[in-house]
py3Dmol code that shows the C-alpha trace and the ligand (Angstrom):
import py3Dmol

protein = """\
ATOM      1  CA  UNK A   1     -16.741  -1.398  27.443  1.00  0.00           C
ATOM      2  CA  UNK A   2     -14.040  -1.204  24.764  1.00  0.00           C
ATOM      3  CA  UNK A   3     -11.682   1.950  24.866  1.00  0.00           C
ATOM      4  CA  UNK A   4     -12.394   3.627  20.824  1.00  0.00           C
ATOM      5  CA  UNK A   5      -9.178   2.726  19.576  1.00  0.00           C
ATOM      6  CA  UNK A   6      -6.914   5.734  18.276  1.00  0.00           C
ATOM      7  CA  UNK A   7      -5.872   6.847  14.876  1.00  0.00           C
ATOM      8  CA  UNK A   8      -3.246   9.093  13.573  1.00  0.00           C
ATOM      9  CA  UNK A   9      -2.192   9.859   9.823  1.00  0.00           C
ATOM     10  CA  UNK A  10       1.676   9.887   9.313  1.00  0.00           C
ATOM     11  CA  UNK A  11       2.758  12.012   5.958  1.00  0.00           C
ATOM     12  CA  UNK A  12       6.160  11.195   5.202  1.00  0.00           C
ATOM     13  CA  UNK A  13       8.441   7.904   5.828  1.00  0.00           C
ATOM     14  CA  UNK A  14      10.833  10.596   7.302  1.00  0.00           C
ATOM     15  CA  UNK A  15       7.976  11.795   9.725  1.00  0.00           C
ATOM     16  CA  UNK A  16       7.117   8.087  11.177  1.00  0.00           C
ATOM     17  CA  UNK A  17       9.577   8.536  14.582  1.00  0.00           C
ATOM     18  CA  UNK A  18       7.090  11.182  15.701  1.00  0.00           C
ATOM     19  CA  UNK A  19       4.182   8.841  15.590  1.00  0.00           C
ATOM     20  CA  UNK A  20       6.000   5.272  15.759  1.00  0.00           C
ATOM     21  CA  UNK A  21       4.466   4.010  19.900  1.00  0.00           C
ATOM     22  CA  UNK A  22       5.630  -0.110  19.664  1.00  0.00           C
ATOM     23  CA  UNK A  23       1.583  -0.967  19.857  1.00  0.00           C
ATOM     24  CA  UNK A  24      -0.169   0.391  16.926  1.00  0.00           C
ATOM     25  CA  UNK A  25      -1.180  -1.316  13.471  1.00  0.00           C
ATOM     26  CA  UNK A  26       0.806   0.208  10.923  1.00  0.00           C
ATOM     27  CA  UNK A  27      -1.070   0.484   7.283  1.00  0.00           C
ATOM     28  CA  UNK A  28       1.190   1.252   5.045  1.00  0.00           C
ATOM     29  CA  UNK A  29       0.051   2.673   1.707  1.00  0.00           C
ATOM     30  CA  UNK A  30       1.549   3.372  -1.587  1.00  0.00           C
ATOM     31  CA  UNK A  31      -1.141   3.993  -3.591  1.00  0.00           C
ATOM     32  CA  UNK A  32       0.551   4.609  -7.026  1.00  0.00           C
ATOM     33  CA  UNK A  33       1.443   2.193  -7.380  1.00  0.00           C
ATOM     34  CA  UNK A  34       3.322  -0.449  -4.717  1.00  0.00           C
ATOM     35  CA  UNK A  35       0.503  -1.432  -2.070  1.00  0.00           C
ATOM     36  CA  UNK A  36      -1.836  -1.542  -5.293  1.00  0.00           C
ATOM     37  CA  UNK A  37       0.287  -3.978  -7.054  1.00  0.00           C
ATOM     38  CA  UNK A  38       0.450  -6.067  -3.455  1.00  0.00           C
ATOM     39  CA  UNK A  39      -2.594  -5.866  -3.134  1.00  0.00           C
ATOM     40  CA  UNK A  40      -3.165  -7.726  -7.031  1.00  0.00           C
ATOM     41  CA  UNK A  41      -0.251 -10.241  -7.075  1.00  0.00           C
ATOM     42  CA  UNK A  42      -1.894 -11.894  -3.631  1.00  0.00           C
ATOM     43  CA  UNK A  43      -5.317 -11.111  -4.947  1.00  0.00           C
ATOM     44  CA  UNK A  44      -4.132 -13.141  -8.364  1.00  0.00           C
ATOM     45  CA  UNK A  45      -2.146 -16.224  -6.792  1.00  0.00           C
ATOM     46  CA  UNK A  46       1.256 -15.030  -5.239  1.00  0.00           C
ATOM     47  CA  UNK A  47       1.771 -17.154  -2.010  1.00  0.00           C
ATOM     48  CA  UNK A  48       4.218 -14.443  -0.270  1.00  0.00           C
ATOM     49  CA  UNK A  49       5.757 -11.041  -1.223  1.00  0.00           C
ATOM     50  CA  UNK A  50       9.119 -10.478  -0.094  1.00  0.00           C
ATOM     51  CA  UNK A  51       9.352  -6.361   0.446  1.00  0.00           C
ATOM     52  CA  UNK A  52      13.073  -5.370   0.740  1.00  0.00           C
ATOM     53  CA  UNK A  53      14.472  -2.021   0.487  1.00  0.00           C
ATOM     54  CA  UNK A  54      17.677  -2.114  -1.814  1.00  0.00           C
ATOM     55  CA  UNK A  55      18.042  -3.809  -5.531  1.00  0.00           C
ATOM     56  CA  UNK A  56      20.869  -5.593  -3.974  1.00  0.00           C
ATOM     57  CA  UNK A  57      18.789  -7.471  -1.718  1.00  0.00           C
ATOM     58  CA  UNK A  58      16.378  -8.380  -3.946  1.00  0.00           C
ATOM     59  CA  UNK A  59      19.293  -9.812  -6.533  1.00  0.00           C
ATOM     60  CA  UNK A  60      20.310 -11.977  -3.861  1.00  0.00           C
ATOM     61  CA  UNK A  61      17.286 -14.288  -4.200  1.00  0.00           C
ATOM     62  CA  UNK A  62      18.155 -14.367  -8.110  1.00  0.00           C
ATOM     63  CA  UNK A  63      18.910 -18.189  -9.168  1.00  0.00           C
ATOM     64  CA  UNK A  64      17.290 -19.299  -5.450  1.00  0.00           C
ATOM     65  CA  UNK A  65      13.917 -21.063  -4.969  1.00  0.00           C
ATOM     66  CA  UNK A  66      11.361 -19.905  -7.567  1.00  0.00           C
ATOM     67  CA  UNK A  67      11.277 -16.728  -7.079  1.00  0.00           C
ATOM     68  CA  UNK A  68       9.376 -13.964  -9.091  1.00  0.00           C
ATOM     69  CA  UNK A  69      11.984 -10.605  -8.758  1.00  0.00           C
ATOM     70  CA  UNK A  70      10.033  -7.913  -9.520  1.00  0.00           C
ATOM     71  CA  UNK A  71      12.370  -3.845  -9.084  1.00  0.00           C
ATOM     72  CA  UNK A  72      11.001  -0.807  -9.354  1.00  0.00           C
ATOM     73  CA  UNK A  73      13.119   2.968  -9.782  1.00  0.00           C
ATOM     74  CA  UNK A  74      11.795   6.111 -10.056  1.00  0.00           C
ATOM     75  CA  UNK A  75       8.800   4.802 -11.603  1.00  0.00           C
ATOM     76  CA  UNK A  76      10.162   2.366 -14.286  1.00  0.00           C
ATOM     77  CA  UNK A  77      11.290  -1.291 -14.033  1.00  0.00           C
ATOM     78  CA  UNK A  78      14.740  -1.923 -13.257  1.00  0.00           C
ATOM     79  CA  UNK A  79      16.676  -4.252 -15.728  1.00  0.00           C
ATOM     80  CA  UNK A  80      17.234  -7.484 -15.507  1.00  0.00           C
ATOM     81  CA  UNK A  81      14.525  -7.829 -13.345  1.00  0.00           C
ATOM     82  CA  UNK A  82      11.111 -10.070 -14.817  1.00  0.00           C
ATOM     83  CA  UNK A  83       8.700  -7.787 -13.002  1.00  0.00           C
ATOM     84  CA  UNK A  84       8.108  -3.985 -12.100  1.00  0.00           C
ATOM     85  CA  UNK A  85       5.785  -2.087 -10.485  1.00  0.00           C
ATOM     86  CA  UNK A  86       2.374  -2.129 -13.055  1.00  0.00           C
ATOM     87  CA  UNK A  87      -0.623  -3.392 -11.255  1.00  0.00           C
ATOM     88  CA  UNK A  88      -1.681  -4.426 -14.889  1.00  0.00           C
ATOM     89  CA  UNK A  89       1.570  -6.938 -14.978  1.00  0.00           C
ATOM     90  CA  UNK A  90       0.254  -8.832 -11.670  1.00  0.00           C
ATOM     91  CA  UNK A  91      -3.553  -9.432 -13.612  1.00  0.00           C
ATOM     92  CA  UNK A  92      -4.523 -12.143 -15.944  1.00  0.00           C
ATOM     93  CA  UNK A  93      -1.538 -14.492 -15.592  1.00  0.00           C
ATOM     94  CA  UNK A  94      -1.384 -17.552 -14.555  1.00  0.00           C
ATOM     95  CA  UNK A  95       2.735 -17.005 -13.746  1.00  0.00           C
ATOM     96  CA  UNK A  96       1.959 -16.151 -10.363  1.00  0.00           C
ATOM     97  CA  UNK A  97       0.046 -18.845  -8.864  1.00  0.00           C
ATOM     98  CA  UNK A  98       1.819 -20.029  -5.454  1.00  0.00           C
ATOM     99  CA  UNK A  99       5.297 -18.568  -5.880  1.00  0.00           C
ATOM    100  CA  UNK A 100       7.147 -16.049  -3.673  1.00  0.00           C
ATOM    101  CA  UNK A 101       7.050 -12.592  -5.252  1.00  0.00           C
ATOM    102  CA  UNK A 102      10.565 -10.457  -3.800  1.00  0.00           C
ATOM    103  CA  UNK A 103      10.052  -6.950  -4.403  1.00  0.00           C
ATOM    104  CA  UNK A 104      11.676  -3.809  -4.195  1.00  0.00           C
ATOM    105  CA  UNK A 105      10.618   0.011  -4.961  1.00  0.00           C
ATOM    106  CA  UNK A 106      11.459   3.293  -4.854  1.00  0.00           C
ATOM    107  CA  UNK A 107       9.159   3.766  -1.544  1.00  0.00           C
ATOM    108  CA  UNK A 108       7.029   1.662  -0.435  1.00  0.00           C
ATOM    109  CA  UNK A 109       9.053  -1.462   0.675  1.00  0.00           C
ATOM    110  CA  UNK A 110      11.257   1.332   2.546  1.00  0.00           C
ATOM    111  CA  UNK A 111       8.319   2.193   4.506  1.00  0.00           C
ATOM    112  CA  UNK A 112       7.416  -1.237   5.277  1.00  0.00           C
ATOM    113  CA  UNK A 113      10.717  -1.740   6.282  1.00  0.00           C
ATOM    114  CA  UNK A 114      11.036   1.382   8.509  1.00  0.00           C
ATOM    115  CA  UNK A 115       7.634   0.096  10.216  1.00  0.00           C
ATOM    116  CA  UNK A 116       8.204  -3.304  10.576  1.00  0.00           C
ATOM    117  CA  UNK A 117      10.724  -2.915  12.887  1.00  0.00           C
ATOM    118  CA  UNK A 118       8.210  -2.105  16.013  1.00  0.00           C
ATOM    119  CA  UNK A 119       4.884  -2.446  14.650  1.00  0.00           C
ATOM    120  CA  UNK A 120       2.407  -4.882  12.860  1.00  0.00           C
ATOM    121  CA  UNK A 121       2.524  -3.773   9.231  1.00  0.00           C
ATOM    122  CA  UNK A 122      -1.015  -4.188   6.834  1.00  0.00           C
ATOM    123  CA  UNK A 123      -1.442  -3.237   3.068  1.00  0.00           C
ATOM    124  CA  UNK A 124      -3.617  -0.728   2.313  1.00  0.00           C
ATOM    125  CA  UNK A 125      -5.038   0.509  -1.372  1.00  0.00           C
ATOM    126  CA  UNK A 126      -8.385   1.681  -2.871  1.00  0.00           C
ATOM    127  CA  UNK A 127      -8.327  -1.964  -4.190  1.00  0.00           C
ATOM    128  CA  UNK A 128      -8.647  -3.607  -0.548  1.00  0.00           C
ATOM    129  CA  UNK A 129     -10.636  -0.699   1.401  1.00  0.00           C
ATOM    130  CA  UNK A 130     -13.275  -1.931   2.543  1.00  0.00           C
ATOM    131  CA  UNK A 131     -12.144  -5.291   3.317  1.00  0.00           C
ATOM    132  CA  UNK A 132      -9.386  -3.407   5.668  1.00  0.00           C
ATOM    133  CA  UNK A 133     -11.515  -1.384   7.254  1.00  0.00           C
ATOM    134  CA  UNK A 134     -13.594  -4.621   8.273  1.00  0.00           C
ATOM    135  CA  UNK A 135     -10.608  -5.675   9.339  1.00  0.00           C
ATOM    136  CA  UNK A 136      -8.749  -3.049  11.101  1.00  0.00           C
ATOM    137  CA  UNK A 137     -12.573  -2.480  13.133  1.00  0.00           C
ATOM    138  CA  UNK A 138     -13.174  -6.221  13.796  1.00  0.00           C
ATOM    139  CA  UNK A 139      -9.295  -6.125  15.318  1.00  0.00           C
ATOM    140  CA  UNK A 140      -9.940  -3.042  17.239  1.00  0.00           C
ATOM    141  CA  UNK A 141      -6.166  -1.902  18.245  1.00  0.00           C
ATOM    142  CA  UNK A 142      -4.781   1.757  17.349  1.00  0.00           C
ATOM    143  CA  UNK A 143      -3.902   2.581  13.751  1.00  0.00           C
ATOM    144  CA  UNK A 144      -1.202   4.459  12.270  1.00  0.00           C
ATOM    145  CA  UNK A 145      -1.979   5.121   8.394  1.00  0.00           C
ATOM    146  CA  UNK A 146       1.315   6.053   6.625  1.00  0.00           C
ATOM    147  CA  UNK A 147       1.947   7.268   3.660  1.00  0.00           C
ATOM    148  CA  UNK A 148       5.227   6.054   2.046  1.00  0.00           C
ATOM    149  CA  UNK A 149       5.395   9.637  -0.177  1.00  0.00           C
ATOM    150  CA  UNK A 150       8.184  10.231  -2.526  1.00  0.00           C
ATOM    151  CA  UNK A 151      11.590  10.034  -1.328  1.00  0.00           C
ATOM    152  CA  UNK A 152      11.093  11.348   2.210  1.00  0.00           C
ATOM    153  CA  UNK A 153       8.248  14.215   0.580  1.00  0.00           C
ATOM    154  CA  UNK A 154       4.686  14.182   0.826  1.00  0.00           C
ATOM    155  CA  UNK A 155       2.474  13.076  -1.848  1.00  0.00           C
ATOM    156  CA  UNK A 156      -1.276  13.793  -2.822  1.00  0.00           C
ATOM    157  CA  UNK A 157      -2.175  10.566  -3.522  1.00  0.00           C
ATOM    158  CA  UNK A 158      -1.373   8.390  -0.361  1.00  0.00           C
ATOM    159  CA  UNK A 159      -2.752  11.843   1.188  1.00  0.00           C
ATOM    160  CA  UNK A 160      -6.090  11.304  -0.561  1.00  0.00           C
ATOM    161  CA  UNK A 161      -6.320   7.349   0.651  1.00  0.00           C
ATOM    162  CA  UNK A 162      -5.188   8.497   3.808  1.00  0.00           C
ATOM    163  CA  UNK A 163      -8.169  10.813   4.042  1.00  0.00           C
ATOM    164  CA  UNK A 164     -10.708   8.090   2.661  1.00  0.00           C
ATOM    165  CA  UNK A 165      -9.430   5.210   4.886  1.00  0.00           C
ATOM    166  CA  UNK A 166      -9.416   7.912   8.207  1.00  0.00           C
ATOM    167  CA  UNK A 167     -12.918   8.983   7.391  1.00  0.00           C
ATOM    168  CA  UNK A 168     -14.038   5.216   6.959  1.00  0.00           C
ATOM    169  CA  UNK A 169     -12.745   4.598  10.565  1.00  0.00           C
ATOM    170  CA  UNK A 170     -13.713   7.388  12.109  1.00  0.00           C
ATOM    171  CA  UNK A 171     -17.375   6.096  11.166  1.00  0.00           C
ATOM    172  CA  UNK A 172     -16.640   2.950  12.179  1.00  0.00           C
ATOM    173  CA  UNK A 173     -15.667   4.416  16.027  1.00  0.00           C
ATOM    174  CA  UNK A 174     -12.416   5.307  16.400  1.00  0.00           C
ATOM    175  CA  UNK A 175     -11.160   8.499  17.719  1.00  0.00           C
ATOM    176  CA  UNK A 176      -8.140  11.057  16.521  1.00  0.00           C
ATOM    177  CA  UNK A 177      -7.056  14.149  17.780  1.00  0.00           C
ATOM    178  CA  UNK A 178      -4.571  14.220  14.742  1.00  0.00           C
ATOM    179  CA  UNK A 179      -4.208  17.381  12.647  1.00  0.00           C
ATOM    180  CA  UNK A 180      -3.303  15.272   9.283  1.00  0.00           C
ATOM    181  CA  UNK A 181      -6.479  12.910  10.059  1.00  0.00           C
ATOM    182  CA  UNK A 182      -8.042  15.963   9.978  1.00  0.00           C
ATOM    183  CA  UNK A 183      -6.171  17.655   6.669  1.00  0.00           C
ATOM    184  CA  UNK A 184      -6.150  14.247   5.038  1.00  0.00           C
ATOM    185  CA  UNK A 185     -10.181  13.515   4.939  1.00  0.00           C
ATOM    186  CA  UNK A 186     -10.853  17.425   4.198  1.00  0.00           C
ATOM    187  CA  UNK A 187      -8.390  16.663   0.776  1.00  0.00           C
ATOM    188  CA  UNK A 188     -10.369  13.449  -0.221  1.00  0.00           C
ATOM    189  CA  UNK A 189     -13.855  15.178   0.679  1.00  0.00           C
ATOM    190  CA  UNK A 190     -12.705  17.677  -1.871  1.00  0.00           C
ATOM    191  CA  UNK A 191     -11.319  15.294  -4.075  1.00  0.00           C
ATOM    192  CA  UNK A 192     -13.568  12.157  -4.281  1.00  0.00           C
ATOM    193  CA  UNK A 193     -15.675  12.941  -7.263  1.00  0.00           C
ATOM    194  CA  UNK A 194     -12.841  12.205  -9.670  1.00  0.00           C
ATOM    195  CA  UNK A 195      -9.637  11.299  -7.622  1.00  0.00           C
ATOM    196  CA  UNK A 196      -7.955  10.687 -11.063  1.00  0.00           C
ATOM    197  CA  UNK A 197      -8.684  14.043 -12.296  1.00  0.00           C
ATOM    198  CA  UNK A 198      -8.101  15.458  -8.569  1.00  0.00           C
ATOM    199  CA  UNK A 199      -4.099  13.999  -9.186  1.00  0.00           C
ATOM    200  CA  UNK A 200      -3.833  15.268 -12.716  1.00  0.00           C
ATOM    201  CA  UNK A 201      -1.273  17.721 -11.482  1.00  0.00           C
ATOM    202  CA  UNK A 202       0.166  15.991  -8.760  1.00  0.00           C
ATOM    203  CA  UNK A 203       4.223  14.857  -9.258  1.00  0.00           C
ATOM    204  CA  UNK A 204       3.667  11.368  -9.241  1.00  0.00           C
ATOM    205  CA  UNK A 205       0.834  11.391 -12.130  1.00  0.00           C
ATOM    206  CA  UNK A 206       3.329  13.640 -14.191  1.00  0.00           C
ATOM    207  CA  UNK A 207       5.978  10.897 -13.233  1.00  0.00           C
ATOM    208  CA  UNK A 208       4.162   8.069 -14.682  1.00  0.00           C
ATOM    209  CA  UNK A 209       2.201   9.940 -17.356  1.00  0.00           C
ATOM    210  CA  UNK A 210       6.341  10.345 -18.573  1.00  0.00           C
ATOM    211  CA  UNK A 211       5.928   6.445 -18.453  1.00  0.00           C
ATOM    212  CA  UNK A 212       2.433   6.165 -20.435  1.00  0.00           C
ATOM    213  CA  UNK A 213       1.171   4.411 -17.343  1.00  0.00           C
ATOM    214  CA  UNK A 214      -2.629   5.948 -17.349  1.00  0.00           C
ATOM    215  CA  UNK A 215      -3.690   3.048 -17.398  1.00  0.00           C
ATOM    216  CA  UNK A 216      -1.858   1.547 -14.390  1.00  0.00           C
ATOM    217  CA  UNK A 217      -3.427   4.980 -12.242  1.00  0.00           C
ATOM    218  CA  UNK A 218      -7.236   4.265 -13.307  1.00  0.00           C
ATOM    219  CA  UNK A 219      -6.397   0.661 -11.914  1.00  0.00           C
ATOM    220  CA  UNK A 220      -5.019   1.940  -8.476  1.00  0.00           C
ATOM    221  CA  UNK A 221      -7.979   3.971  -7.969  1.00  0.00           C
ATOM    222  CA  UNK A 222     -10.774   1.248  -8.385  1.00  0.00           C
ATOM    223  CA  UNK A 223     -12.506   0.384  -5.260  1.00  0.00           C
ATOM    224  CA  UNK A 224     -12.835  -2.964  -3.808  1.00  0.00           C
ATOM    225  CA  UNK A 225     -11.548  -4.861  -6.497  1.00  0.00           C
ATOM    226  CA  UNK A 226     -10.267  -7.607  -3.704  1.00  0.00           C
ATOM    227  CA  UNK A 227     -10.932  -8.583  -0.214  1.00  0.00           C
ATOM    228  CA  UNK A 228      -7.306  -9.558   0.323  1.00  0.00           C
ATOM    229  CA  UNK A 229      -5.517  -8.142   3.580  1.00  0.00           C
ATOM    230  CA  UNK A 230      -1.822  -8.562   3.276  1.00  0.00           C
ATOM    231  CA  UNK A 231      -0.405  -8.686   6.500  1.00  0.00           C
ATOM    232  CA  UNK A 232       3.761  -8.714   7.671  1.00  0.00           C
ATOM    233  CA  UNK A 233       5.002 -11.534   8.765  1.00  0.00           C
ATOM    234  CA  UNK A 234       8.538 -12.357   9.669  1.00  0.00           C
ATOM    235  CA  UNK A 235       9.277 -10.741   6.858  1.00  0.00           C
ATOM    236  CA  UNK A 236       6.608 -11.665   4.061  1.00  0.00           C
ATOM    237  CA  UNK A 237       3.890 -10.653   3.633  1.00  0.00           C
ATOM    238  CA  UNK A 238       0.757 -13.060   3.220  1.00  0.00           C
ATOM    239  CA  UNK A 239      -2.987 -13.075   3.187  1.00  0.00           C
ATOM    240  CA  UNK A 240      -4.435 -12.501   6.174  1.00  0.00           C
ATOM    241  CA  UNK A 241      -8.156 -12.975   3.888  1.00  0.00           C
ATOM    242  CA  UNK A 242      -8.063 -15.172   1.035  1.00  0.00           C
ATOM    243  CA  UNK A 243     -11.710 -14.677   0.030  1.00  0.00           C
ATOM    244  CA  UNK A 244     -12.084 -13.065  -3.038  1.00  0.00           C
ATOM    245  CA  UNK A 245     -14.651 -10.818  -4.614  1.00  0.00           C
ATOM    246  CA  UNK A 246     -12.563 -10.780  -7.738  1.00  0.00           C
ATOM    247  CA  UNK A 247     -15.044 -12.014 -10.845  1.00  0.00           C
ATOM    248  CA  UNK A 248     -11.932 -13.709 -12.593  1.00  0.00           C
TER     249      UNK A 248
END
"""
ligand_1 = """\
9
MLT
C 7.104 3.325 -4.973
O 7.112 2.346 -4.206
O 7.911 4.225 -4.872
C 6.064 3.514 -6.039
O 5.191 2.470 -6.034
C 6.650 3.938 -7.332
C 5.881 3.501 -8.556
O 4.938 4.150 -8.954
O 6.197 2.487 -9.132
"""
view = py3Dmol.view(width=600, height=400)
view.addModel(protein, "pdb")
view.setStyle({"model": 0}, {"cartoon": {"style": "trace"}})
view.addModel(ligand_1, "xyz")
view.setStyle({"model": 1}, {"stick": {}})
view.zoomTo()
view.show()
């Protein structure tokens, strides 16, 4: 018989060398609104995105292959660049279809990077939950879930997915003797009859509200909009799932 694989919640970025073990998956989630906008731009035709930490990294793929450079700073584009961070930007256009997306924002492809370097690294959002927890079941191995925060500080909103994805798992057999497993899923259970109204006070949503990006939030909190399970590796990410469920 199977051992019930483990799972642990992780935060912060700046809390992940407490729970980092060289052997568990790593889902890392940005909810508003990096792993979202993943999530879409493979979802809508993007062959590969290219996470890297610094805007300097990403500018050094400017005038190579054809790349799409899309830069994201505290919530707003980052000039010069052709893309940002707006799910909306990576949905109805045919621009992306088989190019190499290189990205870069304010947390989440720092948390991908932190993880990467021991760990397999997955893309988790509303957008691709159930599809990942098919996925992350049907594979069977431990699971870290972390949240990528804001600049080293907790956030509600990759709390709230954290919570949701945990109790998802936990249903599906896996075990946790995790306190933030715990704290996570008793935030979404109080949460989850309007998780946009739940984050109408939170620091992020005041952040983008700043940025009239409503719209963009409503987006990241659909459900199963695509089946798509980005997956590390080297260092792209690709589809591990291509199927769609996506009515385009
Ligand atoms: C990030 O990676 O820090 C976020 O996705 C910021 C944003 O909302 O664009």
């Amino acid at each position: 018989m199977n051992k019930s694989p483990n799972l642990q919640v992780c935060l912060s970025p700046d809390l992940f060398h407490l729970f980092s073990d060289r052997k568990s998956t790593v889902v890392v989630v940005d909810v508003l609104r990096a792993t979202s906008s993943m999530c879409l731009a493979i979802e809508n035709g993007i062959d590969e995105i290219i996470p890297v930490s610094t805007v300097e990294e990403a500018l050094e793929y400017k005038n190579g292959k054809d790349f799409i450079l899309a830069a994201e700073r505290n919530g707003q584009m980052v000039k010069g660049f052709d893309f940002g961070n707006s799910p909306q930007q990576y949905q109805n256009t045919e621009e992306l279809e088989g190019r190499t997306l290189v990205m870069t924002t304010t947390n989440g492809t720092k948390m991908i990077n932190i993880a990467k370097e021991d760990h397999e690294v997955v893309i988790g959002s509303f957008l691709n939950i159930t599809a990942l927890v098919e996925w992350l079941t049907e594979k069977g191995k431990d699971v870290i879930i972390c949240c990528s925060g804001w600049k080293g500080r907790f956030c509600l909103e990759d709390t709230l997915f954290a919570g949701a994805l945990s109790a998802k798992l936990m249903g599906e057999g896996f075990h946790s003797d995790c306190d933030s497993v715990l704290a996570s899923g008793r935030l979404y259970n109080a949460s989850k009859k309007d998780l946009f109204q739940s984050l109408e006070d939170s620091s992020h949503r005041k952040r983008l509200s700043n940025l009239s990006t409503n719209d963009d939030v409503q987006l990241c909190l659909a459900h199963d909009l695509t089946t798509v399970i980005p997956v590390l590796q080297g260092n792209s990410l690709v589809a591990d799932s291509k199927q769609s469920i996506v009515t385009k």
